[in-house]
C-alpha positions, 0 to 999 in steps of 0.5 A: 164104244171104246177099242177091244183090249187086246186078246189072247195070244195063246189060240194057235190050234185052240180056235179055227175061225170059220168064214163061209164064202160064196162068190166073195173073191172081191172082199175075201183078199181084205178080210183074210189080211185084217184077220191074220194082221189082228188075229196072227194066233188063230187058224182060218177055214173057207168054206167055199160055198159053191161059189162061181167065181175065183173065191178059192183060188183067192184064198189058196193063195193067201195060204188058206185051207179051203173045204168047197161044196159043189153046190150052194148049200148056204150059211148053214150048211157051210158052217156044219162043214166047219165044224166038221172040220174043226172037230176033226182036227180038235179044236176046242172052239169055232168062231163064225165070220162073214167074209164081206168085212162086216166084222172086226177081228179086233174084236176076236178077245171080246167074243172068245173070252166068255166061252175061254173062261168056261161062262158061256158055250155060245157067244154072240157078237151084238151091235146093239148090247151097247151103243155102237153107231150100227144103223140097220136098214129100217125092215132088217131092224124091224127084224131083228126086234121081233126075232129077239121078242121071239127068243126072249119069250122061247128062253126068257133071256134077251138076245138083242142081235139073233141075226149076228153072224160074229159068233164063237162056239164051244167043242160041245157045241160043234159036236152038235151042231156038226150033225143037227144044223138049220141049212140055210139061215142058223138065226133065231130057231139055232139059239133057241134049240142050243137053249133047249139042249142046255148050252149057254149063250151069252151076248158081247159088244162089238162094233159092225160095219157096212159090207166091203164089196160083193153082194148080201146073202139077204138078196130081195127073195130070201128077205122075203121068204126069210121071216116066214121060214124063220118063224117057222123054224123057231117054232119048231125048235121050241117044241122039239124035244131035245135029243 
């Protein structure tokens, strides 16, 4: 897959990037100078999920704004925080990044220019719209195939990377999500009850990469538990009416 194009310059106070953080203080130092050497224009959040480690202070010191939850309330819950913060202080978009490294700031251009140019309200960084040399573990991406047969019966619409955590949200979007919002794992059952508001979601290619350090989200329970709560969840966004 060929390097992004470079993107656009004009972000600053337009786009806050989101990266919901929980014990992250080994990898956060990395993510935080690639984003600001690849992205100078755009403004960062960490959402600082509970953490029990120094991952705050670690990103006070890079002269991040940090917002900190006295609990652990997960990817979901750290990212309506965001967006709470993010329509607060009228930005236009929010873009999700993890904090582990996985996702390139490079390509920040690529996902922001369907939702920029006024084509999509969500976009969805995907490793598998194009050949990118990404290999899943085999029962993540046994996973991730039938969530997207989910999506795909729910919308009629293929999502070939529901578990994707590189993403950018409109204003319209956040002013949703800042209120109704999965907690824990805003997969499958988000993309699906976005749909059913009439919000328009869009997949890009990006490249992906093995965590930098720290530890998954996924640990060995929540994969477990994962699948069932997740179909669940999809099911219930399918039939709720739209408010």
């Amino acid at each position: 897959m060929n390097p992004p194009s470079p993107g656009p310059h004009d972000l600053k106070g337009r786009v806050l990037i989101i990266i919901p953080a929980h014990n992250e203080e080994e990898s956060l130092p990395g993510t935080l100078a690639e984003v600001r050497a690849k992205a100078p224009t755009v403004d960062i959040l960490i959402v600082n999920d509970g953490s029990r480690d120094d991952t705050a202070k670690v990103a006070r010191a890079a002269g991040v704004p940090v917002v900190t939850h006295p609990v652990n309330l997960g990817v979901g819950g750290a990212l309506q925080t965001g967006f709470r913060y993010a329509m607060e202080r009228g930005y236009e978009i929010g873009v999700q990044l993890d904090a582990d490294g996985q996702h390139d700031p490079a390509y920040l251009g690529v996902l922001l220019e369907p939702v920029l140019a006024g084509k999509a309200d969500v976009s969805i960084g995907s490793r598998y719209v194009e050949q990118t040399g990404y290999r899943a573990p085999l029962n993540r991406r046994l996973g991730m195939v039938f969530f997207s047969g989910i999506v795909h019966l729910a919308l009629k619409q293929r999502i070939t990377d529901t578990t994707s955590g590189f993403r950018a949200y409109n204003r319209a979007v956040m002013a949703v999500c800042q209120h109704d919002f999965p907690k824990d794992f805003p997969d499958a059952p988000l993309l699906i009850a976005l749909a059913r508001r009439g919000f328009r979601l869009t997949e890009v290619a990006v490249v992906m990469r093995e965590r930098q350090a720290g530890q998954s989200f996924y640990t060995l329970g929540k994969q477990l538990y994962y699948p069932y709560k997740n179909l669940l969840a999809s099911l219930m966004a399918f039939i709720r009416r739209p408010i």
